[in-house]
C-alpha positions as CSV (number, residue, x, y, z in Angstrom):
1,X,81.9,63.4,120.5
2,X,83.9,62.9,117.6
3,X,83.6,64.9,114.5
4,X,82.4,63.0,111.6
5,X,86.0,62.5,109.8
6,X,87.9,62.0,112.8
7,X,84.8,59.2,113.2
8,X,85.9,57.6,109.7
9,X,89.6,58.1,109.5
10,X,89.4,55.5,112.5
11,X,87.7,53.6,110.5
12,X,89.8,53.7,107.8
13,X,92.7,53.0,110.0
14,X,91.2,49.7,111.2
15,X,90.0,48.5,107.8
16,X,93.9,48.8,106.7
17,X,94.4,46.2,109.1
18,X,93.7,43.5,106.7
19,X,91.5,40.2,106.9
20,X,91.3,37.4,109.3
21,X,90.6,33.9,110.3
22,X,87.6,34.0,112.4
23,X,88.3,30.5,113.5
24,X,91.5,32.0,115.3
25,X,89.4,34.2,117.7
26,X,86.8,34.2,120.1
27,X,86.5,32.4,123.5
28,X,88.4,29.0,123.6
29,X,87.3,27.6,127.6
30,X,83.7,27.5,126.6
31,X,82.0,24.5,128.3
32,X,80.2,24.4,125.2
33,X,80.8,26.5,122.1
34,X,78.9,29.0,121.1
35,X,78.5,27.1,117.3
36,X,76.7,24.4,119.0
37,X,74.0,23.2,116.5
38,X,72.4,20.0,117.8
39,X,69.0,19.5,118.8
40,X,69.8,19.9,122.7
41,X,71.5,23.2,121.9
42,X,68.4,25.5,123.2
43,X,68.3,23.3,126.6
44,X,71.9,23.0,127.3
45,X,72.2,27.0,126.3
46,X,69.3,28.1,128.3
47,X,70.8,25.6,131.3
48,X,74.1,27.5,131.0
49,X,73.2,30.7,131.0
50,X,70.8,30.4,134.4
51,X,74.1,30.6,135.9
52,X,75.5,34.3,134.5
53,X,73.8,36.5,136.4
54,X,72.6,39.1,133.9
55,X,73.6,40.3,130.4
56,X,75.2,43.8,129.2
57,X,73.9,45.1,125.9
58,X,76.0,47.8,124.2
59,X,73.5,49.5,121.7
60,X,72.9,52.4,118.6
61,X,69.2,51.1,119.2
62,X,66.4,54.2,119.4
63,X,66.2,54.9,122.5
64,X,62.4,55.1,122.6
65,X,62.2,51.5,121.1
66,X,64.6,50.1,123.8
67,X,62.6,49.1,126.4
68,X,60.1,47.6,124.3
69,X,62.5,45.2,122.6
70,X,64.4,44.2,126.0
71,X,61.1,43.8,127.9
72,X,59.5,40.3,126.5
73,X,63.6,38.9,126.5
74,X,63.4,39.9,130.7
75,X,60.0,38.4,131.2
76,X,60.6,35.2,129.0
77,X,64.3,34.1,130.5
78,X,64.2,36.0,133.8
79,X,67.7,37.5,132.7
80,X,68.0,41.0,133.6
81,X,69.7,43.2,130.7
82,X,71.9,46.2,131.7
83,X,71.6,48.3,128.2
84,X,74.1,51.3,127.6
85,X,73.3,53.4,124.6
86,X,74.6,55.6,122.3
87,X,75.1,57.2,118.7
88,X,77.1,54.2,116.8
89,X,80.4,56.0,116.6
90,X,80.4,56.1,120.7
91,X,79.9,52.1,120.4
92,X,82.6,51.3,118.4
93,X,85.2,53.5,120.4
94,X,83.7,51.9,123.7
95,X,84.7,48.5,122.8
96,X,87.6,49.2,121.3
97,X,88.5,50.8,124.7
98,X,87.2,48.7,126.8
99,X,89.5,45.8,124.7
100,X,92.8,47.7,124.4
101,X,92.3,48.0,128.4
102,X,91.9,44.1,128.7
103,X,88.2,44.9,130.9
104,X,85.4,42.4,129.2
105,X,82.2,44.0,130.3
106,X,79.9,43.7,126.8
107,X,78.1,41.1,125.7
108,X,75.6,42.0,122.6
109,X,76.7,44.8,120.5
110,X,73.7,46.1,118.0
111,X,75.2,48.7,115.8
112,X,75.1,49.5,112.1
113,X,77.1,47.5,109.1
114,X,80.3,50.3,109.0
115,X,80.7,50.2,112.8
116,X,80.4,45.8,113.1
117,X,82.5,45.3,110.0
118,X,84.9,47.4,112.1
119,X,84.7,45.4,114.9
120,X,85.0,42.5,112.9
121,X,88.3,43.5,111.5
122,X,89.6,44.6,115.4
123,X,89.2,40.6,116.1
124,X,86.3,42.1,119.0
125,X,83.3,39.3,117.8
126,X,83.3,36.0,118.0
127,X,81.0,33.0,115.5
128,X,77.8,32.0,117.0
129,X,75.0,29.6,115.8
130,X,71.3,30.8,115.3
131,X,68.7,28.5,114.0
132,X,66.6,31.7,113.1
133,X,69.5,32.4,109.9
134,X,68.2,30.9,108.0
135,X,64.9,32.3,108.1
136,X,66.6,35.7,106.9
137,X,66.5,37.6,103.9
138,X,70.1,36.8,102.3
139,X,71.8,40.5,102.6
140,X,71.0,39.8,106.6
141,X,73.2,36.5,106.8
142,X,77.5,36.3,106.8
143,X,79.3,33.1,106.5
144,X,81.4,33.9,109.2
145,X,78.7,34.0,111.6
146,X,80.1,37.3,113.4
147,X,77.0,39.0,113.1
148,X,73.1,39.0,111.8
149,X,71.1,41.9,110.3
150,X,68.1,42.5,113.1
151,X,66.6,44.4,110.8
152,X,67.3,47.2,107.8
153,X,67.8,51.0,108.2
154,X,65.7,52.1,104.9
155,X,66.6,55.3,103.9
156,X,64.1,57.7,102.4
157,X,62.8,61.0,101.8
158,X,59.7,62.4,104.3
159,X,58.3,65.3,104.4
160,X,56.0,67.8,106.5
161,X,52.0,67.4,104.8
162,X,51.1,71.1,105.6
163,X,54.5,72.8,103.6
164,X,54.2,70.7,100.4
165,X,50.9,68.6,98.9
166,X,51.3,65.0,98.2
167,X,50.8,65.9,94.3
168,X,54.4,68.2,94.3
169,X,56.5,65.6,95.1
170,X,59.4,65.4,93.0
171,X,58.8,61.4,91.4
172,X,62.9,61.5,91.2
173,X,66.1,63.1,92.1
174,X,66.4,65.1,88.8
175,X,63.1,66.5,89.8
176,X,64.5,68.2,92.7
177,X,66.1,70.8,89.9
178,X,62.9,72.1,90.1
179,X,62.7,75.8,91.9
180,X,59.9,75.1,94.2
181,X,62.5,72.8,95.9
182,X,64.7,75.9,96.7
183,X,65.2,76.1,100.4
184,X,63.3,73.5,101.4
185,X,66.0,70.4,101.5
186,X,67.5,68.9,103.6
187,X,69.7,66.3,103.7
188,X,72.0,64.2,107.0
189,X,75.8,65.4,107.6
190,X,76.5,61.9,107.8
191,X,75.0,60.4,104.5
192,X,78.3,59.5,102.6
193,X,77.5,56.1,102.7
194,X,73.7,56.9,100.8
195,X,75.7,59.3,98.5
196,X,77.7,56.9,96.9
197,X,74.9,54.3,96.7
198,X,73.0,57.0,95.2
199,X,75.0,58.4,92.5
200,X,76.7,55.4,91.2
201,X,73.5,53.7,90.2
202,X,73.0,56.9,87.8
203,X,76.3,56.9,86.8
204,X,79.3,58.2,89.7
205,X,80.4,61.2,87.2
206,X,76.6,62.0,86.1
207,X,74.8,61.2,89.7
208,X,77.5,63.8,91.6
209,X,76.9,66.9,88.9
210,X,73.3,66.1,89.6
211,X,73.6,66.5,93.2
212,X,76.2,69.1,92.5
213,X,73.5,71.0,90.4
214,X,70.7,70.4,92.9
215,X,72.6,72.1,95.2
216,X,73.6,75.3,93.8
217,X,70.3,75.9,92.4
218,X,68.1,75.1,95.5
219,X,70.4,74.6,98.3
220,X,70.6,71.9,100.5
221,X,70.2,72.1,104.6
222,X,72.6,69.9,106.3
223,X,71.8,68.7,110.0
224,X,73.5,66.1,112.1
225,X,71.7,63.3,113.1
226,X,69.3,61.4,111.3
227,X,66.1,61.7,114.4
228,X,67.2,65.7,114.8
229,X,66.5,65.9,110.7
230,X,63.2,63.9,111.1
231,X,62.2,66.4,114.1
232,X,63.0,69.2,111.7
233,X,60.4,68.4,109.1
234,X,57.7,67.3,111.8
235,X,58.2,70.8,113.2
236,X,58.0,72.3,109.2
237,X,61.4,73.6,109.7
238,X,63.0,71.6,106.9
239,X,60.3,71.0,104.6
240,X,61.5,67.9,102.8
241,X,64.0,65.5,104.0
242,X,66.4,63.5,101.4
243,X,67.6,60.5,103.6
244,X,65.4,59.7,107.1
245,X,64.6,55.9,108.1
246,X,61.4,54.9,107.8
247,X,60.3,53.8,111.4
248,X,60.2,57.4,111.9
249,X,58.0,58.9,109.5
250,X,55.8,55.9,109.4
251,X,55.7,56.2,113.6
252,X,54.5,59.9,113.6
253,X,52.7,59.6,110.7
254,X,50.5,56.8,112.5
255,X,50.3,59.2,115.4
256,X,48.9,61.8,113.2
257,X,51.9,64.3,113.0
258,X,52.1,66.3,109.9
259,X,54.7,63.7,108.3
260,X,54.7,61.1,105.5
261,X,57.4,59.5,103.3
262,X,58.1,58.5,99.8
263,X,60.7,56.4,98.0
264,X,63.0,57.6,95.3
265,X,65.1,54.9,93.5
266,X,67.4,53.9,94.6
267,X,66.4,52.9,97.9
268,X,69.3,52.7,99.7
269,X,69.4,50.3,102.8
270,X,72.0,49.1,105.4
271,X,71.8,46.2,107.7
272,X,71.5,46.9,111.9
273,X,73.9,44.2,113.3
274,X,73.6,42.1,116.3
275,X,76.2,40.3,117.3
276,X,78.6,38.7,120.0
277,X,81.6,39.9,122.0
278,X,84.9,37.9,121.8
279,X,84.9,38.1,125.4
280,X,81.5,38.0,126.6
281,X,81.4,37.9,130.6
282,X,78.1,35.8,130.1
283,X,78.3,34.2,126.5
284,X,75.2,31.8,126.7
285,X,72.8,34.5,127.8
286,X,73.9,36.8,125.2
287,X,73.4,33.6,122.7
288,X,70.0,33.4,123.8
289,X,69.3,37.2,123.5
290,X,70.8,36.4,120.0
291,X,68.1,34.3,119.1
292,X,65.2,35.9,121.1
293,X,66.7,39.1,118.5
294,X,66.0,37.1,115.3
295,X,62.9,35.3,116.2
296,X,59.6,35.5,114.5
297,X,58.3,37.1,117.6
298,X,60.6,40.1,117.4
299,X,61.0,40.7,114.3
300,X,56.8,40.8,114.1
301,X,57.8,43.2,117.3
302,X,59.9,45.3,115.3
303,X,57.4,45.8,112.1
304,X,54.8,46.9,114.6
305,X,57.9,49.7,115.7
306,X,57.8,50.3,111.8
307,X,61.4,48.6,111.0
308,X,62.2,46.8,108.0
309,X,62.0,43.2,109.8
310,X,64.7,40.8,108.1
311,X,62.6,37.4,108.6
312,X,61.2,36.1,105.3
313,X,59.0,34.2,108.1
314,X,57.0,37.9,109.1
315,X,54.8,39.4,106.8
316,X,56.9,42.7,105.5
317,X,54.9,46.1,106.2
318,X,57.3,47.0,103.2
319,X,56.6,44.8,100.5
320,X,56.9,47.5,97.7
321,X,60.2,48.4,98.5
322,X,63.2,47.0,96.6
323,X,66.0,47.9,98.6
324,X,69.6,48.3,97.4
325,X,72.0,47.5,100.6
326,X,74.9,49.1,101.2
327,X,78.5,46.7,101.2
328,X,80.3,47.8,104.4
329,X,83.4,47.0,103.3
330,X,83.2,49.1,100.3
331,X,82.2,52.2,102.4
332,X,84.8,51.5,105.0
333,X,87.8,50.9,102.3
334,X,86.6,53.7,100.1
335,X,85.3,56.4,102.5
336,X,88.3,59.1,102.1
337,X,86.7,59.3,98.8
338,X,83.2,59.0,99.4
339,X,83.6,62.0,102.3
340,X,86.0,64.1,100.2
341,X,83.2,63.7,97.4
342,X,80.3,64.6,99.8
343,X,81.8,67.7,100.9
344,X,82.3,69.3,98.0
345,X,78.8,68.1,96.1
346,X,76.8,68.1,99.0
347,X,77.5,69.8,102.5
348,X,80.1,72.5,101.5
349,X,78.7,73.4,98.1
350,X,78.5,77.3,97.1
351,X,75.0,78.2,96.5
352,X,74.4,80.2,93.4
């Protein structure tokens, strides 16, 4: 695997390839494109796709909720899904690959903003049409129609019920000055992105001394991977945790592990795409798959996984939360910053 900044300066190298016309790409010997939009589309699409033989799924999903969400889609069309998963970095790379060696083997791709916008700007998704857009909460929906948001990665803080008491919990991030906090933060290796969300709605110069401060006084324990930090406070290893999602506290929690989680503001939020491969092998079932992925029914699957569902048509499990999503593009075209700025306020700070 990739280290982290090798992971980003890609990135960065693909978003200095500019914009483009999404009209120019995508598949052109459709026998019927993949914008369709009149009232026949779900018939002629589900007659289409009866004939493609299966449907390849490249995915960042959990791997614990995978089979749940592909199941009802198998049952309902009869279309067998071949999923391959991965951490998101190991997505992007794989279709990039897979495209620079002209093979066309994905379909679907479900992967966070950073890694679709990148996508996007490597000309590897193509437009579709889903009635269920407009159903969606408006940070969800792109006028391009290269991807959707399934659903929202909510970043907040967790933390183990038997090493600290509901009534100690700092009520914001200055409060996390406090000693009692020493040795007992931790905090994701790859949380640039949260960072500069974060600190700019205090101020940029005033939000990093903060975190700057915060971590020479109490120290902050860096671990890769978002899961293996919420494992780490389950176990009481890392007592309180500064950026988990919330499906995973609010899943253990429910099956009465010693976890809960609270919300400082900001809460910071980015979008989990879905979307489309230029050169599907099997376009119209990975349309369908694409709708079945936005429909009421799944996204009331998805809050019962304890996701941030994107449908203003499902009741929100949520409601409290006013989340502040994160711009891709800003991340991607300012992340040499944003990493250079982390490491030295964050992961790489000298403790006093």
């Amino acid at each position: 695997m990739k280290s982290i900044l090798q992971r980003w300066h890609f990135l960065l190298a693909l978003s200095l390839l500019g914009l483009w016309s999404a009209l120019a790409f995508g598949q052109t010997n459709l026998a019927l494109p993949l914008t369709y939009d009149k009232a026949d589309r779900v018939e002629k699409i589900t007659s289409l796709a009866k004939s493609e033989g299966g449907l390849t799924v490249y995915t960042a999903s959990r791997p614990q909720d995978l089979a749940t969400l592909l199941a009802p889609f198998e049952a309902k069309t009869g279309i067998k899904v071949k999923a391959w998963r991965s951490g998101s970095d190991n997505v992007l790379q794989r279709v990039i690959r897979e495209s620079n060696s002209k093979r066309a083997e994905v379909d679907v791709i479900m992967t966070p903003a950073g890694e679709m916008l990148a996508m996007s700007r490597e000309h590897l998704l193509q437009p579709v049409y889903s009635p269920h857009t407009k159903d969606l909460i408006a940070s969800a929906v792109v006028p391009h129609q290269l991807w959707s948001s399934l659903f929202m990665n909510v970043v907040v803080q967790s933390y183990n019920t038997q090493a600290i008491k509901k009534e100690n919990l700092p009520k914001s991030f200055n409060d996390l000055l406090d000693p009692r906090f020493k040795s007992n933060l931790g905090i994701e290796s790859k949380a640039e992105e949260w960072f500069a969300k974060v600190t700019q709605s205090m101020g940029e110069e005033k939000g990093i001394a903060l975190f700057k401060e915060i971590g020479q006084k109490n120290g902050f324990s860096t671990r890769l991977g978002v899961s293996l930090l919420h494992n780490l406070v389950v176990a009481g290893e890392v007592p309180l945790a500064l950026t988990v999602y919330i499906d995973l506290p609010e899943k253990d929690k429910k099956a009465g592990k010693p976890v809960d989680w609270f919300a400082l503001d900001p809460v910071v939020a980015q979008g989990f795409n879905v979307g489309v491969a230029a050169k599907a092998p099997h376009p119209y079932s990975a349309l369908l798959f694409y709708d079945y992925l936005l429909s009421v029914d799944t996204q009331k699957l998805l809050t019962t996984l304890g996701y941030y569902p994107t449908s203003t048509k499902v009741s929100n499990p949520y409601p409290e939360l006013k989340i502040n999503v994160i711009d891709p593009n800003y991340i991607i075209d300012n992340y040499a910053k944003w990493t250079k700025l982390f490491e030295q306020n964050v992961t790489k700070i000298p403790k006093n």
